[in-house]
VODOTI-927952 format. One record per residue (C-alpha): residue number from 0; residue in three letters; x, y, z. Coordinates in Angstrom, 1 decimal. Layout:
@i NUM | aa ALA | x X | y Y | z Z $
...
//
This chain:
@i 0 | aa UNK | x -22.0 | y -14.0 | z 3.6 $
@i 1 | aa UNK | x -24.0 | y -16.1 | z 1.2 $
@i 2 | aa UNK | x -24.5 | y -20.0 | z 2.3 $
@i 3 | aa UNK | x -23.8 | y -20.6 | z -1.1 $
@i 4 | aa UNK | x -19.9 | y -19.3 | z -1.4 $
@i 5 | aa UNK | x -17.7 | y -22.0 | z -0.3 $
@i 6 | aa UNK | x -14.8 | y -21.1 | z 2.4 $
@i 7 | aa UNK | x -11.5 | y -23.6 | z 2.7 $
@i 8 | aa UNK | x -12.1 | y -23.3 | z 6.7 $
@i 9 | aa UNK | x -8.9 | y -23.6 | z 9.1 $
@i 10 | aa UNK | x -8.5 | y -23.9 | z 12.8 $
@i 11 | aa UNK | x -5.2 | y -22.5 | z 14.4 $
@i 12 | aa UNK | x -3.2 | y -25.3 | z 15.5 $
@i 13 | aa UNK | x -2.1 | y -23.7 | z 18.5 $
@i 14 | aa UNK | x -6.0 | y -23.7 | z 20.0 $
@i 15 | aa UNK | x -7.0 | y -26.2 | z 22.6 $
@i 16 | aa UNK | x -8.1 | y -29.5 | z 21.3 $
@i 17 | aa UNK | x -8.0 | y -27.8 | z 17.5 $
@i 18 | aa UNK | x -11.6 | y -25.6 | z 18.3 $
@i 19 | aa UNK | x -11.9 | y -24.2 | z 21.6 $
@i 20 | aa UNK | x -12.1 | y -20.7 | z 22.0 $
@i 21 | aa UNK | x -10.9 | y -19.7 | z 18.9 $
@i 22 | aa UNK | x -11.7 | y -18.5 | z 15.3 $
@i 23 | aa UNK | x -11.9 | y -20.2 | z 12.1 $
@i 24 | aa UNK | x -10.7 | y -18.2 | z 9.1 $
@i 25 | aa UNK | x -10.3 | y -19.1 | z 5.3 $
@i 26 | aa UNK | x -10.5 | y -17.9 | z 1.6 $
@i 27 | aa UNK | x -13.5 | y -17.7 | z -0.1 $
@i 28 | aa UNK | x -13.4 | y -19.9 | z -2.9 $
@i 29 | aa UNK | x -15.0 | y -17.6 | z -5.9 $
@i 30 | aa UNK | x -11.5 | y -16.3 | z -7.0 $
@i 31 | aa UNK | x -11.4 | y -12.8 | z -4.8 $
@i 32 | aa UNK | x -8.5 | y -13.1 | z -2.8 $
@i 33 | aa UNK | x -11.4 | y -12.2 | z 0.2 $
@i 34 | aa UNK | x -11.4 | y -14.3 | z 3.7 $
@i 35 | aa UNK | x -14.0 | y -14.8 | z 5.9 $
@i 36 | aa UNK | x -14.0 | y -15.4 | z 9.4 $
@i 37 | aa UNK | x -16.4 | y -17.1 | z 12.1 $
@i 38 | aa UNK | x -16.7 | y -18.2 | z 15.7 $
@i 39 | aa UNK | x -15.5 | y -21.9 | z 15.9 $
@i 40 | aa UNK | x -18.3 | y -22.3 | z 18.7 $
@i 41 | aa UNK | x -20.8 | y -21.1 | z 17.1 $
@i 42 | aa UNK | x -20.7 | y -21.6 | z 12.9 $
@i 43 | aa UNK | x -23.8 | y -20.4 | z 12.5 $
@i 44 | aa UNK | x -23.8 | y -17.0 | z 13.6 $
@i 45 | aa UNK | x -22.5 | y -14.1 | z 11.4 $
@i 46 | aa UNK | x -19.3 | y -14.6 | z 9.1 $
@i 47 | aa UNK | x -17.1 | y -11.8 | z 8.5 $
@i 48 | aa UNK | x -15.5 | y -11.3 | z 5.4 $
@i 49 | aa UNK | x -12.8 | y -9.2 | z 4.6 $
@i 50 | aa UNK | x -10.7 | y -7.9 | z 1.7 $
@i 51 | aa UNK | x -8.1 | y -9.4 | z 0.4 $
@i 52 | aa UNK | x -6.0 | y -6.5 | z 1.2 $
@i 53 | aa UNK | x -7.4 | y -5.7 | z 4.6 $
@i 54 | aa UNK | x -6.4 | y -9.3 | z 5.8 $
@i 55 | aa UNK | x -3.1 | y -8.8 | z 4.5 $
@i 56 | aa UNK | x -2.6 | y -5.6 | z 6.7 $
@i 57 | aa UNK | x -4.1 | y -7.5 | z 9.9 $
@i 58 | aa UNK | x -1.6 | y -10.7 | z 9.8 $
@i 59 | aa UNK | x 1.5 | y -8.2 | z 9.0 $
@i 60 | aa UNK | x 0.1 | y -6.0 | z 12.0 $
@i 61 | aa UNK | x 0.0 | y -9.4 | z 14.0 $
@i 62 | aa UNK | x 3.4 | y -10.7 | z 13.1 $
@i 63 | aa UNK | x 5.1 | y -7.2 | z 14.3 $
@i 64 | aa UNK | x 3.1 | y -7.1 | z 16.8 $
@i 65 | aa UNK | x 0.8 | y -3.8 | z 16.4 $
@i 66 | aa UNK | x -1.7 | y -5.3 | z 18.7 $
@i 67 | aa UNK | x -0.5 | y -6.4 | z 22.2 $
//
């Protein structure tokens, strides 16, 4: 992911001290529905981004619980 597209970054509230051993996720900001996604402990490795539709899927997998 470019340096140069903007992502409206959020940390779950249910990880320890807000950070932790989590991820952060967020839309990109250029209008394509597509979110990225990064290690909160280390923000500058990779970033993932996915689809706008292929993040959809994952949360309604999540929420019915497809994946525990």
């Amino acid at each position: 992911m470019s340096e140069s597209m903007p992502v409206a970054w959020h940390i779950s509230t249910k990880s320890p001290d807000n950070g932790g051993n989590c991820v952060e996720a967020g839309p990109v900001l250029d209008g394509s529905g597509r979110v990225a996604v990064r290690d909160s402990k280390d923000r500058a490795a990779a970033t993932l981004v996915y689809p706008a539709d292929g993040w959809t899927a994952f949360v309604l997998g999540v929420k019915v619980g497809e994946f525990g």
